[in-house]
C-alpha positions in Angstrom: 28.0 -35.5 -32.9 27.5 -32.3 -35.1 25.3 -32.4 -38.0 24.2 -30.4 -40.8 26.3 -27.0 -40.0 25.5 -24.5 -41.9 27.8 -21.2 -42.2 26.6 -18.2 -44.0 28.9 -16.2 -46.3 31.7 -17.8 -46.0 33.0 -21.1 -44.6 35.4 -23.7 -44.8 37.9 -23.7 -47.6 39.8 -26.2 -49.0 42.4 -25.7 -46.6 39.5 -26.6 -43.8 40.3 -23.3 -42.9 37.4 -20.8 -41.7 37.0 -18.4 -44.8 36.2 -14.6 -43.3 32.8 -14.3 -42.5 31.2 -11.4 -43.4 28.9 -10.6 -41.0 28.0 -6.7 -40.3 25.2 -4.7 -38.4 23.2 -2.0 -40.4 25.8 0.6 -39.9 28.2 -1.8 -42.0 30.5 -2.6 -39.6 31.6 -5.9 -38.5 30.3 -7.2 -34.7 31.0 -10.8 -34.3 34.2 -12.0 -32.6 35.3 -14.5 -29.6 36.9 -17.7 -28.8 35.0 -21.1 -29.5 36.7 -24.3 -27.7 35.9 -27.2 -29.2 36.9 -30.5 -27.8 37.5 -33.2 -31.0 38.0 -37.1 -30.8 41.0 -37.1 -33.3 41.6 -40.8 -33.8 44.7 -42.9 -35.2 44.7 -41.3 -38.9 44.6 -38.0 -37.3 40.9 -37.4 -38.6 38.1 -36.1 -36.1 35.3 -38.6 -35.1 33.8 -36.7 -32.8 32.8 -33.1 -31.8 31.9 -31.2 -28.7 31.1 -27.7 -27.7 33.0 -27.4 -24.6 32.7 -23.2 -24.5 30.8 -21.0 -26.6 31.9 -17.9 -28.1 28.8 -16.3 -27.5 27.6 -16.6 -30.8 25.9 -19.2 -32.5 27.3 -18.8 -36.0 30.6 -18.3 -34.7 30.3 -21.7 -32.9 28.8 -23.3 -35.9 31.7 -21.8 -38.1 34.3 -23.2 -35.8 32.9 -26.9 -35.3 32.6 -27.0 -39.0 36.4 -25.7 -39.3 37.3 -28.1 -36.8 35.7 -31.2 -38.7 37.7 -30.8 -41.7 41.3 -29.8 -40.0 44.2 -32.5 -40.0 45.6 -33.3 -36.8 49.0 -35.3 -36.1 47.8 -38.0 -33.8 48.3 -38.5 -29.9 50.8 -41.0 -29.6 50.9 -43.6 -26.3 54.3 -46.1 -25.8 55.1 -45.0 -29.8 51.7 -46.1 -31.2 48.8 -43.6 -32.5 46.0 -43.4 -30.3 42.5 -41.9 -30.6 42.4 -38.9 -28.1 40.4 -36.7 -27.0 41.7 -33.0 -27.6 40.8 -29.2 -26.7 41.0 -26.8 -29.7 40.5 -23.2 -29.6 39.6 -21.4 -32.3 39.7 -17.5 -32.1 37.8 -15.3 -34.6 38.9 -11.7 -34.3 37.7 -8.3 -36.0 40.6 -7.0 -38.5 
């Protein structure tokens, strides 16, 4: 269970997409980037009731960003014999420098 994330500059939108951070070192430039996998408990409605950390990105805002992103995303649920099931899923989440 993941409470009280808390994502500087930036976030999730609307969209419960992750909203660029802006995070830079004292020469200005941006430094932060990796691959967060998350493992969610998306149940019948296609909502997540749980979260894990299953790998880290490396950094901790990163990982904060993409559990919160995660949260709020829509899934289409697992289906077993025709019926929605709750599942547990893997879901990367890449945040790259542009």
């Amino acid at each position: 269970q993941v409470d009280d994330i808390h994502v500087p500059r930036g976030g999730v939108n609307s969209r419960g997409t992750v909203d660029e951070l802006r995070l830079f070192s004292s020469s200005g430039h941006r430094v932060l980037q990796g691959v967060v996998t998350i493992e969610a408990k998306v149940n019948s409605r296609g909502t997540v009731d749980e979260l894990r950390l299953f790998s880290s990105s490396g950094h901790r805002v990163l990982d904060k960003a993409a559990l919160r992103a995660v949260r709020a995303w829509r899934f289409s649920p697992g289906t077993v014999g025709g019926r929605a099931q709750s599942m547990w899923v893997k879901v990367p989440v890449r945040f790259t420098l542009r």
